[in-house]
Backbone as ProteinMPNN parsed JSONL, in Angstrom:
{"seq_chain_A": "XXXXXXXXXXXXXXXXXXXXXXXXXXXXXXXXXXXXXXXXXXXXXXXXXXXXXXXXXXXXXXXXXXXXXXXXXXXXXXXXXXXXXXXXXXXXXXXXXXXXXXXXXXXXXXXXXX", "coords_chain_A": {"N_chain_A": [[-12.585, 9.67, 14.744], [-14.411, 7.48, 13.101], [-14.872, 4.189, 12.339], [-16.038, 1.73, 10.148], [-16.334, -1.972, 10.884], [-16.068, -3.175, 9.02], [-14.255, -1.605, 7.426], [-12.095, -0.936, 8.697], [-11.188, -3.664, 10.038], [-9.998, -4.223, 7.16], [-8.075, -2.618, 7.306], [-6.459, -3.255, 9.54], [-5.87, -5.571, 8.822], [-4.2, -4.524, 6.275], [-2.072, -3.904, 7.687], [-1.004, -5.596, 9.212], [-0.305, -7.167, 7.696], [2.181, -6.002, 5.732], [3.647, -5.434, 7.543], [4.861, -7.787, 7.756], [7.68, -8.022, 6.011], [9.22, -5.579, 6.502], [9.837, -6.122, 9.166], [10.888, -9.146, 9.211], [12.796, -9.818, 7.059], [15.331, -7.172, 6.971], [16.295, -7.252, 9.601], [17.419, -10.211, 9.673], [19.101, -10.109, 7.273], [20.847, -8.297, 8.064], [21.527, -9.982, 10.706], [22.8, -12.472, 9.677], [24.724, -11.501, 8.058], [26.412, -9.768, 10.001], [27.344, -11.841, 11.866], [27.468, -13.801, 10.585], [27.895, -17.982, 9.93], [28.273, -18.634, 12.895], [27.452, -17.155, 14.798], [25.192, -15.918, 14.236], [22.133, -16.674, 15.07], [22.664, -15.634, 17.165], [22.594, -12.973, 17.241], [19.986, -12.64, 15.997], [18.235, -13.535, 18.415], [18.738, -11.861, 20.28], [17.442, -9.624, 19.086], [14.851, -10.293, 18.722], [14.264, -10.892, 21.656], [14.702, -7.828, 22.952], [12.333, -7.132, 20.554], [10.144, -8.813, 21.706], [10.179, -7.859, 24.889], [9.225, -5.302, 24.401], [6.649, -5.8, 23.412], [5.717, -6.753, 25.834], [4.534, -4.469, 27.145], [3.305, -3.117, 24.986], [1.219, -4.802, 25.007], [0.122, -5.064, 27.922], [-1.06, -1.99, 27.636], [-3.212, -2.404, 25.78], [-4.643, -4.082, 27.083], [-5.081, -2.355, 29.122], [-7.132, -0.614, 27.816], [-9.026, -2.8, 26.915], [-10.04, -3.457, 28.962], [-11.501, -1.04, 30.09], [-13.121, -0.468, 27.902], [-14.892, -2.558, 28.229], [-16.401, -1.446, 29.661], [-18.095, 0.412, 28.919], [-21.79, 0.607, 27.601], [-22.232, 1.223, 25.433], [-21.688, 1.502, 21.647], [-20.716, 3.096, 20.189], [-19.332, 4.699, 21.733], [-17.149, 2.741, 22.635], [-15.985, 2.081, 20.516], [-14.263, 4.502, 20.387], [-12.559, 4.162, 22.078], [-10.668, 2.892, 21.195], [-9.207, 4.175, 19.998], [-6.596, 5.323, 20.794], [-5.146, 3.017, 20.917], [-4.672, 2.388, 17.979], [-3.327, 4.596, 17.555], [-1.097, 4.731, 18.822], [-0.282, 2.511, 17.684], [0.298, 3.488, 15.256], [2.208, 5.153, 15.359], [4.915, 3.803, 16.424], [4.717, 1.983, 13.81], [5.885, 4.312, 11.875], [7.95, 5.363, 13.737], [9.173, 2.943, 13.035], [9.715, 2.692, 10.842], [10.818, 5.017, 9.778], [13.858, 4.22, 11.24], [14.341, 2.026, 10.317], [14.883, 2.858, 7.093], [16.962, 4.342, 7.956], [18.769, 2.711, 8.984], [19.275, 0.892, 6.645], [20.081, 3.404, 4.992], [22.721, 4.043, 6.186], [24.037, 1.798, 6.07], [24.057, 1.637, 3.458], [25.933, 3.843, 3.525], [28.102, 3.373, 4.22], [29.454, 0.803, 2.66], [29.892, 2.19, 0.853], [31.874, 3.207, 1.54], [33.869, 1.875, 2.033]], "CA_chain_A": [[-12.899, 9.273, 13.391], [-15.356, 6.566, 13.306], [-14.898, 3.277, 10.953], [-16.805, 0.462, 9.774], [-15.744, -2.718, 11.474], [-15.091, -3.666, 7.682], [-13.085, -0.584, 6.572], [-11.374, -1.397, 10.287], [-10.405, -4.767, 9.452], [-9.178, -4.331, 6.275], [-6.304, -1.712, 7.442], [-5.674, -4.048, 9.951], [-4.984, -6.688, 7.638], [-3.169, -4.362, 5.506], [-0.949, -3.715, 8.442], [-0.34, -7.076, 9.372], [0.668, -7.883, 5.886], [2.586, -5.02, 5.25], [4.533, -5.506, 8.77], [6.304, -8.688, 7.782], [8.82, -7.597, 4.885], [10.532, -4.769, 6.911], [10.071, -6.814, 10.467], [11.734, -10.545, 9.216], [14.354, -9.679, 6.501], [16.404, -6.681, 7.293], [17.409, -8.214, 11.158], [17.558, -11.548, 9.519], [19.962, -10.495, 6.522], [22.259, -7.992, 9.302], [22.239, -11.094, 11.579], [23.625, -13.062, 9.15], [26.278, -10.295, 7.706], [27.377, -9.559, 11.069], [27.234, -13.246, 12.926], [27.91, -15.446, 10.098], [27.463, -18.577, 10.536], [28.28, -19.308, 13.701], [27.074, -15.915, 15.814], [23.35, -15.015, 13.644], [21.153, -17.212, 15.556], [22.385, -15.4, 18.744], [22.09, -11.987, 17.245], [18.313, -12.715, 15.756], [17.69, -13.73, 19.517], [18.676, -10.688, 21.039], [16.315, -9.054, 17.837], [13.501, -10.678, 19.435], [14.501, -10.538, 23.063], [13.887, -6.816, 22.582], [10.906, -7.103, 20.324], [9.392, -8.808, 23.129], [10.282, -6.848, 25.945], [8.488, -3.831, 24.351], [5.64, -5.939, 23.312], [4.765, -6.536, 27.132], [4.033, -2.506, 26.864], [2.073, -2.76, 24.254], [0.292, -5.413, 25.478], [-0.424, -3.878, 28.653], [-1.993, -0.826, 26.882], [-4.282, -2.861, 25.219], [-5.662, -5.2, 28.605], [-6.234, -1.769, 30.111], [-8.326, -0.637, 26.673], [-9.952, -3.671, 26.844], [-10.961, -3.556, 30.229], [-11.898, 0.135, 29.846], [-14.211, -0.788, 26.706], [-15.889, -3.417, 28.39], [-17.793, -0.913, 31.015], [-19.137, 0.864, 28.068], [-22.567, 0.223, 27.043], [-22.794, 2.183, 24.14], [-20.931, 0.74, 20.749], [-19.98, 4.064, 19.555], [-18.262, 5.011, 22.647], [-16.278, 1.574, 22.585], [-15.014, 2.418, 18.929], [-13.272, 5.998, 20.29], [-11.941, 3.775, 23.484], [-9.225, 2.23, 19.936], [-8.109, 5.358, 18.936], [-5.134, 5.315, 21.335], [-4.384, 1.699, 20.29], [-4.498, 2.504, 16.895], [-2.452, 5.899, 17.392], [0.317, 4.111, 19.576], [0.566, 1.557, 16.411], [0.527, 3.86, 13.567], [3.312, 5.966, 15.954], [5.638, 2.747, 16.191], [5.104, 2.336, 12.741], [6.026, 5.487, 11.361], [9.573, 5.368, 14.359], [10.26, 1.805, 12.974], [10.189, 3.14, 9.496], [12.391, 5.54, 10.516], [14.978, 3.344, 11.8], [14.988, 0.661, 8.743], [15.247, 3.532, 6.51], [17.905, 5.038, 8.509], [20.121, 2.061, 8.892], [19.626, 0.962, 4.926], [21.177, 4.364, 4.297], [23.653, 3.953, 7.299], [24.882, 0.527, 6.025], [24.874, 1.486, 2.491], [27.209, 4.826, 2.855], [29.91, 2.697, 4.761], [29.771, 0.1, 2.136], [30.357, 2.734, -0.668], [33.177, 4.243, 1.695], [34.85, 0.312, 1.737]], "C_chain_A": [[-13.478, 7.863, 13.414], [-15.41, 5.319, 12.487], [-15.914, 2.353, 10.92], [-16.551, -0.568, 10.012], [-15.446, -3.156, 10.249], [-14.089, -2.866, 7.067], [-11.663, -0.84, 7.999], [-10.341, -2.703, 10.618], [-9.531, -5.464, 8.155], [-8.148, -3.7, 6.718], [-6.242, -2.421, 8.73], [-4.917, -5.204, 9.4], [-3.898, -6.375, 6.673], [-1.752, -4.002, 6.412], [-0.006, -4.821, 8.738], [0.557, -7.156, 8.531], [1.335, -7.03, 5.586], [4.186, -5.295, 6.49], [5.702, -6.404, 8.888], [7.827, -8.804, 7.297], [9.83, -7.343, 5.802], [10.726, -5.637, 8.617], [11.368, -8.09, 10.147], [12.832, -10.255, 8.591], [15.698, -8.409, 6.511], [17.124, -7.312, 8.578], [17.593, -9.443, 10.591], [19.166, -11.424, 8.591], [21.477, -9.416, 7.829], [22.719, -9.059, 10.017], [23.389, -11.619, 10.878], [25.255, -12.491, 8.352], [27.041, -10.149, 8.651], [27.658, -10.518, 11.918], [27.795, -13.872, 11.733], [27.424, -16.414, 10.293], [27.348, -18.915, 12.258], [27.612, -18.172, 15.105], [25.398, -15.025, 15.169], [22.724, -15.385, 14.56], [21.012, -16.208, 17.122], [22.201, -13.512, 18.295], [20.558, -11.345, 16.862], [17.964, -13.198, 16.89], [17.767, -12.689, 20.209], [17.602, -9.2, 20.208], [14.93, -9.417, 18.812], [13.298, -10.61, 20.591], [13.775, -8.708, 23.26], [12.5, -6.689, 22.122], [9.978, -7.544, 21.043], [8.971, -8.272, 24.041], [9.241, -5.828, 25.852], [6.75, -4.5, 23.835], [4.597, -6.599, 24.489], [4.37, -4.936, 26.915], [3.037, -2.562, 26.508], [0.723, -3.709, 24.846], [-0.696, -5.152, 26.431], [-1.465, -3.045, 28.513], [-3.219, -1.322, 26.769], [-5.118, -3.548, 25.953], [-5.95, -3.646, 28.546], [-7.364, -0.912, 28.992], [-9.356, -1.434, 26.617], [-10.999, -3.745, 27.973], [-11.885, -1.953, 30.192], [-13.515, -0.111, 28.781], [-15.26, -1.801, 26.76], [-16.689, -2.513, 29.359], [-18.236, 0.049, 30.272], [-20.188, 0.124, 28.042], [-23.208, 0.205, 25.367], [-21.631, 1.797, 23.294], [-20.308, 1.639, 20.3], [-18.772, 4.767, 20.624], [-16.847, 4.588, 22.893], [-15.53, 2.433, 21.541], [-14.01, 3.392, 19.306], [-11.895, 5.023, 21.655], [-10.169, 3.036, 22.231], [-8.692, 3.122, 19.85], [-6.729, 5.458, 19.395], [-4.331, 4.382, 20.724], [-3.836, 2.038, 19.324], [-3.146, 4.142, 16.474], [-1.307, 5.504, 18.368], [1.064, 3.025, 18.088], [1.029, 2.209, 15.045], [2.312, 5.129, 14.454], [4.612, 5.221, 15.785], [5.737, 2.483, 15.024], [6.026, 3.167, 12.029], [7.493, 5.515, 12.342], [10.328, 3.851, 13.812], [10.241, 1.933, 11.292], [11.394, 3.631, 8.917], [13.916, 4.977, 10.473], [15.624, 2.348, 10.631], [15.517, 1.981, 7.786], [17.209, 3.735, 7.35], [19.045, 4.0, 8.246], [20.477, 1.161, 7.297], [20.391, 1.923, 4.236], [22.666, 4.453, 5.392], [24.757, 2.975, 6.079], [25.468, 0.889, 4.462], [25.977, 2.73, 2.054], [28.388, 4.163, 3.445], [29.669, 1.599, 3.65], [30.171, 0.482, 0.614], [31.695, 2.839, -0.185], [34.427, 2.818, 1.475], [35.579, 0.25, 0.886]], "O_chain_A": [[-12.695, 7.04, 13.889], [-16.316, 5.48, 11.67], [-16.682, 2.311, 11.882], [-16.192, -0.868, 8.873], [-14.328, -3.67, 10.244], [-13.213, -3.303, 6.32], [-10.442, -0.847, 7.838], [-9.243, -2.764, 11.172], [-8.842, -6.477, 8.033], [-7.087, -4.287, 6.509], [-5.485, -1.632, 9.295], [-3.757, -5.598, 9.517], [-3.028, -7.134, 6.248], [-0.63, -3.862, 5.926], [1.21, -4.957, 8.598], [1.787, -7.203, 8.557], [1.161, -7.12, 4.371], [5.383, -5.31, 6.203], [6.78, -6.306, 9.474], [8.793, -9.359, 7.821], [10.813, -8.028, 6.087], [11.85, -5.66, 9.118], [12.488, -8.05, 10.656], [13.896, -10.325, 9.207], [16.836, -8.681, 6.127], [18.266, -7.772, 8.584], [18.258, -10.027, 11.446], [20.14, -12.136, 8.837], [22.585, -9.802, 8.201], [23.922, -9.295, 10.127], [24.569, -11.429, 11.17], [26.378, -12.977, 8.217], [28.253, -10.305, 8.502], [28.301, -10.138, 12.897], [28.767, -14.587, 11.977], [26.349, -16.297, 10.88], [26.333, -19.422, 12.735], [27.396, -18.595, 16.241], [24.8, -14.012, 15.532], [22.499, -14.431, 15.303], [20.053, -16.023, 17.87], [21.645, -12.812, 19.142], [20.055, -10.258, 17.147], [16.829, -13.6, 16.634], [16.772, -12.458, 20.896], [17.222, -8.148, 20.724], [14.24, -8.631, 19.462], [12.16, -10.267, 20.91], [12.624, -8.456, 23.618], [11.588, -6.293, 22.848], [8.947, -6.883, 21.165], [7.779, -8.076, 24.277], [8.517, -5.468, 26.781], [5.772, -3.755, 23.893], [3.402, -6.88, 24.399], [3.518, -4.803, 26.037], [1.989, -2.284, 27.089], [-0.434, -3.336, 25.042], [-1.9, -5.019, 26.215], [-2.563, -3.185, 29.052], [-4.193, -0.919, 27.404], [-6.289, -3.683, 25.598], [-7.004, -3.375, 27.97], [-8.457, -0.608, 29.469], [-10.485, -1.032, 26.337], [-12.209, -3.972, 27.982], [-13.107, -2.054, 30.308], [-14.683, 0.109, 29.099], [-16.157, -2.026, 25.947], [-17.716, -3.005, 29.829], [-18.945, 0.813, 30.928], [-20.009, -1.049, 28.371], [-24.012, -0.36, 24.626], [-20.552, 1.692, 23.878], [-19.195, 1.327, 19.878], [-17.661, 5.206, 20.328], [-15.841, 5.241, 23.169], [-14.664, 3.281, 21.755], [-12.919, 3.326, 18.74], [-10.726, 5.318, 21.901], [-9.005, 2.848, 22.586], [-7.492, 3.049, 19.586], [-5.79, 5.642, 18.62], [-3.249, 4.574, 20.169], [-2.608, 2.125, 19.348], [-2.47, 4.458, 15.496], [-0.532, 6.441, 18.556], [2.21, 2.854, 17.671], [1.745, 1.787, 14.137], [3.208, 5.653, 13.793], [5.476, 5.77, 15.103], [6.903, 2.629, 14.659], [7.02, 2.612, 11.56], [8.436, 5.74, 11.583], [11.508, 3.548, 13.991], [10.865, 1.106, 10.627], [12.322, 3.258, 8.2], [14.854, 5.329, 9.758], [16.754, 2.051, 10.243], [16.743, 2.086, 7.778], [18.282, 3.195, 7.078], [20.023, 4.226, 7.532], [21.605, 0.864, 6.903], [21.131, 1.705, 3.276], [23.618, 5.118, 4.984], [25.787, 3.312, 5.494], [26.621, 0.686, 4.079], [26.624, 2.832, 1.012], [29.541, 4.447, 3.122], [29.894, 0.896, 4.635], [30.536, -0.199, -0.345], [32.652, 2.679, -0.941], [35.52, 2.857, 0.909], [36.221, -0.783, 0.698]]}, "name": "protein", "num_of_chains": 1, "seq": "XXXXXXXXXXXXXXXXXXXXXXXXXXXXXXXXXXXXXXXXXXXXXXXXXXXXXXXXXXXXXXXXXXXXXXXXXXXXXXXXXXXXXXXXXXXXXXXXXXXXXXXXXXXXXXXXXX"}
């Protein structure tokens, strides 16, 4: 499916921007529920420790895309050489949706059962 480097960069932008909500404040407000003061900082480090970890992966992916897309000549060829990228991110998406969902309804049936 073929885009417009402007229809291309807008739904990247809307991803970006869309990504921060459920990324910063659910692990931020669990840290702090389950650490308190004195134990958040080290459970929003092990938050990111992870998110790291897996974003060597992704990273990865994307050098060998890049390198791949540079021994094209042809611009339309390049464009199909994303689709993985873009179908590894909308995949992660869609499992870390998942997951927030999941533990929003997790957290709030034990806090009815309280």
């Amino acid at each position: 499916m073929p885009l417009s480097p402007t229809i291309g960069s807008a739904l990247i932008f809307i991803w970006g921007f869309s990504l921060a909500v459920p990324f910063y404040l659910p692990s931020s407000m669990f840290a702090l529920k389950q650490g308190g003061k004195e134990a958040s900082a080290t459970i929003s480090d092990s938050f990111d420790i992870v998110g790291f970890g897996l974003l060597v992966f992704f990273n990865g992916r994307v050098a060998r895309v890049l390198s791949k897309a540079g021994s094209f000549t042809s611009m339309s060829r390049r464009r199909y050489t994303w689709l993985s990228v873009f179908k590894l991110m909308t995949g992660m998406s869609i499992a870390a949706a998942v997951t927030l969902f999941g533990a929003v309804w997790l957290e709030e049936t034990r806090s009815e059962s309280s």
